[in-house]
KEGUVO-445587 format. One line per field, with one value per residue (C-alpha): residue in one letter; y, z, x; residue number from 1. Coordinates in nm, 4 decimals, padded with zeros to 6 digits. Each point is the difference from the previous one (the first is absolute). Layout:
N
type = (A  ...)
py = (Y  ...)
pz = (Z  ...)
px = (X  ...)
seq = (NUM  ...)
//
This chain:
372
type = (X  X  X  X  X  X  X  X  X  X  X  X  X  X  X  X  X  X  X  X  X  X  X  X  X  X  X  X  X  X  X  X  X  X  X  X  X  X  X  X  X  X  X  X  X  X  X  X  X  X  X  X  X  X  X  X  X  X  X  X  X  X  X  X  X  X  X  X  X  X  X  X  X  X  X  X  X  X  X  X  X  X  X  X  X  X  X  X  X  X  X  X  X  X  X  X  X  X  X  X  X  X  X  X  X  X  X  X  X  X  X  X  X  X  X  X  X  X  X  X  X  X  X  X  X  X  X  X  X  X  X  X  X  X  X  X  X  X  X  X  X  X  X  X  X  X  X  X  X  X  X  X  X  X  X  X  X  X  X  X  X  X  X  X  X  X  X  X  X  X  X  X  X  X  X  X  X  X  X  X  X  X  X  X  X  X  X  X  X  X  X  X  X  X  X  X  X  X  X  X  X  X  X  X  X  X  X  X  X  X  X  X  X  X  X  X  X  X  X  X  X  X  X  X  X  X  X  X  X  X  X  X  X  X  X  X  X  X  X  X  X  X  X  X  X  X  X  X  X  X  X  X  X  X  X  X  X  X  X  X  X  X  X  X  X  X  X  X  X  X  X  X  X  X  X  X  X  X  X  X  X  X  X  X  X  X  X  X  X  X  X  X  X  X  X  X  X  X  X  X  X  X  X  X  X  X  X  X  X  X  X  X  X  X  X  X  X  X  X  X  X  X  X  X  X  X  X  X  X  X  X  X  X  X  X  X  X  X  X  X  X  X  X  X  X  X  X  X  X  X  X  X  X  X  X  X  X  X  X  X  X  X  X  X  X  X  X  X  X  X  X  X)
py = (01.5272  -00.1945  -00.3402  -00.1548  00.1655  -00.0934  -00.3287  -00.0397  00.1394  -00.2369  -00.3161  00.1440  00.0712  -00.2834  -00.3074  00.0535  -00.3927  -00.0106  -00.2351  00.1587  00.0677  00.2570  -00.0114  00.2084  00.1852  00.0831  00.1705  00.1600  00.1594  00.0796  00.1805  00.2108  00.1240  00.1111  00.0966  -00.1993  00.1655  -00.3233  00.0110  -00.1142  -00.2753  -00.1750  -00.0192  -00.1689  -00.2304  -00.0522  -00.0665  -00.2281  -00.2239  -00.0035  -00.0916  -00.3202  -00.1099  -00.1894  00.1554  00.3331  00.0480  00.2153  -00.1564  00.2469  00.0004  00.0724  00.2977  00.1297  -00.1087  00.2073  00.3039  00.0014  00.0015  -00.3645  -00.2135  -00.3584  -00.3352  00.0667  00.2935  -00.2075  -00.2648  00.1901  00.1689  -00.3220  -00.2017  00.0240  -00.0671  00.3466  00.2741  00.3597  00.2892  00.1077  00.3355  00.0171  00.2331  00.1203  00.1298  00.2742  00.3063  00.4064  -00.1259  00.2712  -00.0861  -00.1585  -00.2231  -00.1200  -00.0541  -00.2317  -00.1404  -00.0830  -00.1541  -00.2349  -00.1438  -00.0120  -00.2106  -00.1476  -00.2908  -00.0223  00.2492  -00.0218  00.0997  00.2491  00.1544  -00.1158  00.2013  00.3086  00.0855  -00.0653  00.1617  00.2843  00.2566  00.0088  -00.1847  00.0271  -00.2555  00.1550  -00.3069  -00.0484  00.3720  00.0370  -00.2948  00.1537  00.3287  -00.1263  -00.1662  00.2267  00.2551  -00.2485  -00.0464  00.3348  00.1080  -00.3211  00.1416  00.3445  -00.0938  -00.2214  00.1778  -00.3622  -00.0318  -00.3801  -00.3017  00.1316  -00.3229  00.0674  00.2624  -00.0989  00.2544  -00.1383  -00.3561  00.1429  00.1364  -00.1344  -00.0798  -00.2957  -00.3170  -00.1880  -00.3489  00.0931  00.2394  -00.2526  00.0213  00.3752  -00.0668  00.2545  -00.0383  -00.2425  00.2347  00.3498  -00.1246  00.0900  00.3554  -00.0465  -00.0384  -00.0812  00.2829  00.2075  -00.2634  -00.2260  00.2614  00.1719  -00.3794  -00.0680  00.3278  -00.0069  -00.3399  00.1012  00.2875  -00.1758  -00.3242  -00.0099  00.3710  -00.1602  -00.3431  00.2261  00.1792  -00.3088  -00.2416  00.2704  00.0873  -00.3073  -00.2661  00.2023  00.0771  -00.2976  -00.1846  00.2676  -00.0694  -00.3698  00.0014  00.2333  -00.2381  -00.3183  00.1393  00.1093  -00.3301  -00.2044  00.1813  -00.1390  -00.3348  -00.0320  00.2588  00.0490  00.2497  00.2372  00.3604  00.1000  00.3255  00.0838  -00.0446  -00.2299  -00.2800  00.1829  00.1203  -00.3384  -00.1197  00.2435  00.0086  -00.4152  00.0136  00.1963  -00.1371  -00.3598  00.1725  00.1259  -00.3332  -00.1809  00.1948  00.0424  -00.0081  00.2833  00.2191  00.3541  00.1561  00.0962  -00.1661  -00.2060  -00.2391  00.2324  00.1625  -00.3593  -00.0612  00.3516  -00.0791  -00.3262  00.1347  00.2560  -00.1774  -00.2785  00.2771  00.1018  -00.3032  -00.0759  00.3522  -00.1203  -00.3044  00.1836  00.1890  -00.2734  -00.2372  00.2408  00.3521  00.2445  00.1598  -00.1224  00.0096  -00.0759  -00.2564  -00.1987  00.1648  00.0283  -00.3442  -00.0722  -00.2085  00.2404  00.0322  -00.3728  -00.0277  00.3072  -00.1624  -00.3239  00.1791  00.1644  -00.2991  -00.1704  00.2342  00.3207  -00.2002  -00.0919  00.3383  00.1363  -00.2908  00.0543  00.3937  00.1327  -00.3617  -00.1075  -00.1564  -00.1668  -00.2101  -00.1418  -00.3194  00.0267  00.3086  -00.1769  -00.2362  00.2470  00.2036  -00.2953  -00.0903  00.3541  -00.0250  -00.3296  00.1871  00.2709  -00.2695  -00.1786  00.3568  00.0904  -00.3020  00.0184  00.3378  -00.0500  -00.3479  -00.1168  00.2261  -00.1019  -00.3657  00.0098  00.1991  00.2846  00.2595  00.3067  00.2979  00.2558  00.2515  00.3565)
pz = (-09.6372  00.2868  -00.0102  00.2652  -00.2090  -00.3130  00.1003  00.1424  -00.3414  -00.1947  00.2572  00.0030  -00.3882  -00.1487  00.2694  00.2043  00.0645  00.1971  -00.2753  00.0374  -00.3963  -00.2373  -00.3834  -00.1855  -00.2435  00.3098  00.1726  -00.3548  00.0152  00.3695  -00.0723  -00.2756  00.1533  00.2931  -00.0744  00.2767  00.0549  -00.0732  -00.1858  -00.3261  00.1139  00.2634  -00.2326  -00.2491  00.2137  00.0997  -00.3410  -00.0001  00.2667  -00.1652  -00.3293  00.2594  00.1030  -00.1908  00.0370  00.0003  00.3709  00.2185  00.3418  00.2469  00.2276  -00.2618  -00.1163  00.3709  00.0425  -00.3709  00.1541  00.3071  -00.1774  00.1092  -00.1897  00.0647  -00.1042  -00.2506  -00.1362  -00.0372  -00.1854  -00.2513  -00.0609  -00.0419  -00.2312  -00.3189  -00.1496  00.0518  -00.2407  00.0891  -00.1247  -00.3857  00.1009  00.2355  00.2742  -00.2223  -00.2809  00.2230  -00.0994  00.1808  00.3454  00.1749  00.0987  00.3221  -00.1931  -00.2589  00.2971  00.2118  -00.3618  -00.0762  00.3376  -00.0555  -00.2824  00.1306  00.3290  -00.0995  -00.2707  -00.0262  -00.1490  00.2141  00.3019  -00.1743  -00.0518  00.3722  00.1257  -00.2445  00.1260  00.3401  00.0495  00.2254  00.0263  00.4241  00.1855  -00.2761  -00.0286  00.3052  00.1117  -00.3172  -00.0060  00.3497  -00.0188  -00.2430  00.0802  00.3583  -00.1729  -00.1991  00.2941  00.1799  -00.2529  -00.0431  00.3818  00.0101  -00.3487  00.0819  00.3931  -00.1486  -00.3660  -00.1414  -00.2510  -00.1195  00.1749  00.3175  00.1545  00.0136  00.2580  00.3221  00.1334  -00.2605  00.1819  00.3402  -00.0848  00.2193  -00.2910  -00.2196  00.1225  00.0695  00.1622  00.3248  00.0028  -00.0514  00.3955  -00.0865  -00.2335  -00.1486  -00.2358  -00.1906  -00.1211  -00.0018  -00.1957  -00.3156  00.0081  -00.0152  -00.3553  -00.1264  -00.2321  -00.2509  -00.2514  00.2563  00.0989  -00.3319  -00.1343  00.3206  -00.0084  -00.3659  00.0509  00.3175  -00.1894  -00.3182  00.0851  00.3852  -00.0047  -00.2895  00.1380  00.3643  -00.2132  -00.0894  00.2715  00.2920  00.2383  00.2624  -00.2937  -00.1267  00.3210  00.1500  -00.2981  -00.0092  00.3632  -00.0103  -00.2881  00.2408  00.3261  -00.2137  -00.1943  00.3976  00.0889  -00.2318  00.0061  00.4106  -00.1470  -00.2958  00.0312  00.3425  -00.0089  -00.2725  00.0879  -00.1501  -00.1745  -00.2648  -00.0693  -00.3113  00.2075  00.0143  -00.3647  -00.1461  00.1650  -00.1676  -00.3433  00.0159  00.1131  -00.3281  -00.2555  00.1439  -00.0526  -00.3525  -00.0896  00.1166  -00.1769  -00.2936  -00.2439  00.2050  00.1010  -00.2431  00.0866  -00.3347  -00.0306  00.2530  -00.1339  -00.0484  00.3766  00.1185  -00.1488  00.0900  00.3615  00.0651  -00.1423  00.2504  00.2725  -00.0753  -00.0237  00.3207  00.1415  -00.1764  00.1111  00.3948  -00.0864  -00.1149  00.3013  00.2655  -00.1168  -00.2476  00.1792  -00.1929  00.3143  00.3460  00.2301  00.3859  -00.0220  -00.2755  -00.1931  -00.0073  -00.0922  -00.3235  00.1434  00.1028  -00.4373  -00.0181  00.3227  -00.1223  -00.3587  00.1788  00.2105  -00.2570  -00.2339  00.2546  00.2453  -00.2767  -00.3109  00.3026  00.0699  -00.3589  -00.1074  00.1890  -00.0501  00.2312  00.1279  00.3403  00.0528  00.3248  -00.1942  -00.2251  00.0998  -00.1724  00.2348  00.3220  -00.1685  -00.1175  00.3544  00.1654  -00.1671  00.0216  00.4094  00.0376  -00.2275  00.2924  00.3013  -00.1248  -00.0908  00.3508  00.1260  -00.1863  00.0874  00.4123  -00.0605  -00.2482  -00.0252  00.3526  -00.1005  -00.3120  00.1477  -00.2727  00.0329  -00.0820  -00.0772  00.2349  -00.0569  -00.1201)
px = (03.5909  00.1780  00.1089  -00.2669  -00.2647  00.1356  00.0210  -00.3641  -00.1486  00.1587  -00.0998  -00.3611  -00.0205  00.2159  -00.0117  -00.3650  00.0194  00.3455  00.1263  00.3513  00.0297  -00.0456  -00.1088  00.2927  -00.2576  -00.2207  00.2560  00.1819  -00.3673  -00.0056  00.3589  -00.0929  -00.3777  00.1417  00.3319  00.1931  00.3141  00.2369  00.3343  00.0798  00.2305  -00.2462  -00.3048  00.2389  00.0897  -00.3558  -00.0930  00.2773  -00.1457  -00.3164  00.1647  00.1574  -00.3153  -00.1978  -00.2877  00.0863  -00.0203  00.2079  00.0417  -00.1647  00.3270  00.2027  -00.1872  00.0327  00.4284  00.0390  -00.1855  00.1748  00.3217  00.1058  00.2486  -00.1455  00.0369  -00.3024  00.1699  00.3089  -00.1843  -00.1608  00.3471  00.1608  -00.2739  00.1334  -00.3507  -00.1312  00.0492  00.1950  -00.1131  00.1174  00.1252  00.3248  00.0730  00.2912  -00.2614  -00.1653  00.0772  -00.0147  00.1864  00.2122  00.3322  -00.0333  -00.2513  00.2010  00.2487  -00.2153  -00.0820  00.3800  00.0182  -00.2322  00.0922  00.3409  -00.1165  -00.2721  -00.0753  -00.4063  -00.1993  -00.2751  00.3287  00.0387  -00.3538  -00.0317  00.2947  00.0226  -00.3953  00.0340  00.3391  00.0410  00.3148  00.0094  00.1085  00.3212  00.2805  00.2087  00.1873  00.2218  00.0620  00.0813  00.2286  00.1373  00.0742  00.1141  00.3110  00.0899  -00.0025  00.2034  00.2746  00.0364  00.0532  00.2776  00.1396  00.0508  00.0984  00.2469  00.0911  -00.0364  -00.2637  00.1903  -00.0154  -00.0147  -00.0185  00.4143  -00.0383  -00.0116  -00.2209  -00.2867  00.0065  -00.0173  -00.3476  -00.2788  -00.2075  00.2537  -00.0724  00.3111  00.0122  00.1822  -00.2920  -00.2927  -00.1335  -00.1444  -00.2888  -00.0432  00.2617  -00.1339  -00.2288  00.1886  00.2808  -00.2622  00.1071  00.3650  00.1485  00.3451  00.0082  -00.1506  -00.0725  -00.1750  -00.2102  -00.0613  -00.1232  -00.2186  -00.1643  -00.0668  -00.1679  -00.1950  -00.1647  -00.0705  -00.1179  -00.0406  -00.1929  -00.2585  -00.0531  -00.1011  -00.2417  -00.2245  00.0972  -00.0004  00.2810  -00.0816  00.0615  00.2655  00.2144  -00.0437  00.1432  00.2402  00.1009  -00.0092  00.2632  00.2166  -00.0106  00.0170  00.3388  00.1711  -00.1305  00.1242  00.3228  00.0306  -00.0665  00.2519  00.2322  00.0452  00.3388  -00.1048  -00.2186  -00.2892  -00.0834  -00.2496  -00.3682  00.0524  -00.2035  -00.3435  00.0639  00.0884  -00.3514  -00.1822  00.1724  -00.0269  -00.3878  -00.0556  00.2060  -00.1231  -00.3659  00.0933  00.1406  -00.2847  -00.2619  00.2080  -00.3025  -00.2336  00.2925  -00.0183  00.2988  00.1776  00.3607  -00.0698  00.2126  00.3205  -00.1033  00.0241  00.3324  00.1389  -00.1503  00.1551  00.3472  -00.0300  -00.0565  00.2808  00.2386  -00.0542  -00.0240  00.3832  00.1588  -00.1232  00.1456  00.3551  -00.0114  -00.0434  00.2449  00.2953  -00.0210  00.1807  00.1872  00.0965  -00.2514  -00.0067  -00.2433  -00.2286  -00.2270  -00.3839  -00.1607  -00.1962  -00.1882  -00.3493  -00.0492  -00.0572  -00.1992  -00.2531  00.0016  -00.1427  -00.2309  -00.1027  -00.0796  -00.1851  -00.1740  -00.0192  -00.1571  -00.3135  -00.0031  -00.0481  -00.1685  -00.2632  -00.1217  -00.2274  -00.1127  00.0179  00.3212  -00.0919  -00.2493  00.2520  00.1447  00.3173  00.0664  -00.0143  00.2765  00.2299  -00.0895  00.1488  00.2744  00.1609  -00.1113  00.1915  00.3100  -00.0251  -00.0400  00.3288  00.1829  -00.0683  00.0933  00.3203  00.0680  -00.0234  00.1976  00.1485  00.3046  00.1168  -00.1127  00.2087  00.2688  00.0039  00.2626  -00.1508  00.2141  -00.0817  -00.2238  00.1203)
seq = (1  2  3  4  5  6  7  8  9  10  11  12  13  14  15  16  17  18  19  20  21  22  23  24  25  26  27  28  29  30  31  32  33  34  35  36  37  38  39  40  41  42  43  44  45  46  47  48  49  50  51  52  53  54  55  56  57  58  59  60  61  62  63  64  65  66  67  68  69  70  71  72  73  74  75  76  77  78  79  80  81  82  83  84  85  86  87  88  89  90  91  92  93  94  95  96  97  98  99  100  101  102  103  104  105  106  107  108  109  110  111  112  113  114  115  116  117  118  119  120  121  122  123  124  125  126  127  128  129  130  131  132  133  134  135  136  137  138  139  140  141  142  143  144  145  146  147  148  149  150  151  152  153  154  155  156  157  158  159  160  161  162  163  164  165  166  167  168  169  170  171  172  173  174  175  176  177  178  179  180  181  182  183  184  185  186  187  188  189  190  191  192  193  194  195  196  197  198  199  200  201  202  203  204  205  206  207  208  209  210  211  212  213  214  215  216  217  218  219  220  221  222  223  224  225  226  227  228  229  230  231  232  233  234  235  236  237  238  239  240  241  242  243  244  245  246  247  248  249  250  251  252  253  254  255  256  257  258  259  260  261  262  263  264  265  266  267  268  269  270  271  272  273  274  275  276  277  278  279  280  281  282  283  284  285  286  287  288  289  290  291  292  293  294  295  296  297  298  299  300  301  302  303  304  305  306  307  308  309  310  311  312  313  314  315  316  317  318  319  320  321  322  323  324  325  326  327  328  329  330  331  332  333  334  335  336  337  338  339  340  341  342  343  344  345  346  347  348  349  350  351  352  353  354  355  356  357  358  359  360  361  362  363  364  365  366  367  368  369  370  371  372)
//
């Protein structure tokens, strides 16, 4: 049956007067005569707005949003009263799934800390379009390290060869006019290790949270940790380069363990406390060894090394702009008032980083070290 029709039968059956609600059992009836083909997930949460009401009345407009597959503030609400009762049975009880399945299964309770998410996502998930971005970021530095690694038979902190900082895609301050940069420099890495430990966390976290949240959520998070970490680099640390795309992965590994944290109590992920712990070591570790290298290289180099700087800038962005982003699954962001006032506070961060990019280093009189 299609939607429009679906939706007229139940206005002409269930709400002949226009009254713009529906009794629960009338349409629980109307369901099981006709066999409407509706997933498991929306008529619980239909149920659930009934169960809200109390009347036991489903608002006519929500019945339509549900059906069309809207996220809307009704939807949120019901999520969010605690008053209503979830179903007994849990997502993680049902049994005979095939691999990809129990895949899309594990992923949600990974990402996602309400049940009713859950049901919502695991039944309405679809394999294409496929989480390209993280994979294609991905596989694009790798590709890159290895052409500079075999070019230059360095597979170590190749920062120490000249020929690395010469590439057109390191941002370096006497480089900052060519914009580029402060974007490209996410496919350079310092070495194996930095590389190995970015690309293991792009794949395991970044590649899931792209799953549920789609790629425009994810990349653009993913992208905004990258310019804010250049950025902020121009602004604090104005002689150092830049290489490495630990700014876009610190935004999305912050974004989720500020998501875990905050939804300690609905998060199923086993060991999550342990994964949190191992997490957070992790990611101080690297944050120390960039550190190290900035300020106590090991050998003499021409000039200072890459800045630390872009892991505490993605971390932030993360914190902020991220825990909105995941916060908020499959809702309309632009409705969200909280949005708008992290959406301006990172545009007035970029006004003033551009501003202090074109003039404060002439202003200031900042000797850079010239560029490779």
């Amino acid at each position: 049956m299609e939607r429009r029709s679906l939706l007229q039968l139940i206005q002409e059956q269930l709400d002949p007067d226009n009254t713009g609600f529906i009794g629960a059992d009338t349409f629980a009836s109307l369901v099981h005569n006709h066999e409407l083909p509706l997933d498991p997930a929306k008529l619980e949460m239909l149920f659930a707005l009934a169960q809200n009401n109390d009347d036991g009345q489903i608002c006519y407009q929500e019945l339509v949003d549900l059906i069309s597959s809207k996220r809307t503030s009704s939807f949120k609400r019901a999520i969010s009263n605690g008053q209503r009762v979830l179903p007994q049975d849990f997502l993680l009880d049902e049994a005979g799934l095939g691999i990809y399945k129990r895949f899309v299964r594990y992923v949600a309770y990974e990402i996602l800390p309400s049940e009713m998410d859950r049901r919502w996502y695991f039944y309405r998930h679809r394999p294409c379009p496929p989480p390209v971005f993280m994979a294609v970021v991905t596989l694009t530095q790798i590709i890159v390290f290895l052409c500079y690694g075999a070019r230059m038979n360095k597979w170590v902190l190749q920062t120490y060869h000249p020929e690395y900082m010469t590439s057109p895609l390191v941002y370096h301050p006497g480089h900052r006019a060519r914009a580029w940069r402060f974007l490209t420099y996410m496919f350079m890495h310092v070495g194996l290790e930095q590389l190995g430990f970015n690309a293991l966390l792009q794949l395991m976290i970044g590649v899931p949270l792209e799953m549920v949240h789609g790629i425009l959520r994810i990349s653009f998070l993913y992208l905004a940790g990258v310019l804010a970490g250049s950025l902020t680099v121009s602004i604090t640390d104005m002689r150092a380069p830049l290489v490495g795309g630990s700014g876009g992965v610190y935004a999305l590994c912050s974004a989720h363990l500020a998501n875990v944290v905050m939804n300690w109590a609905g998060m199923r992920c086993p060991y999550k406390a342990l994964r949190m712990i191992l997490a957070l070591v992790c990611m101080s570790s690297e944050v120390g060894r960039a550190v190290w290298l900035r300020f106590s290289p090991p050998l003499p180099a021409s000039g200072p090394q890459p800045s630390f700087m872009a892991h505490l800038a993605g971390a932030v962005v993360g914190i902020s702009m991220g825990l909105t982003i995941l916060r908020s699954y499959e809702e309309n962001l632009q409705d969200q008032c909280g949005w708008w006032v992290i959406m301006l506070c990172y545009a007035t961060f970029l006004a003033f980083a551009i501003f202090w990019n074109v003039f404060a280093y002439d202003l200031l009189g900042v000797q850079v070290p010239p560029p490779p």
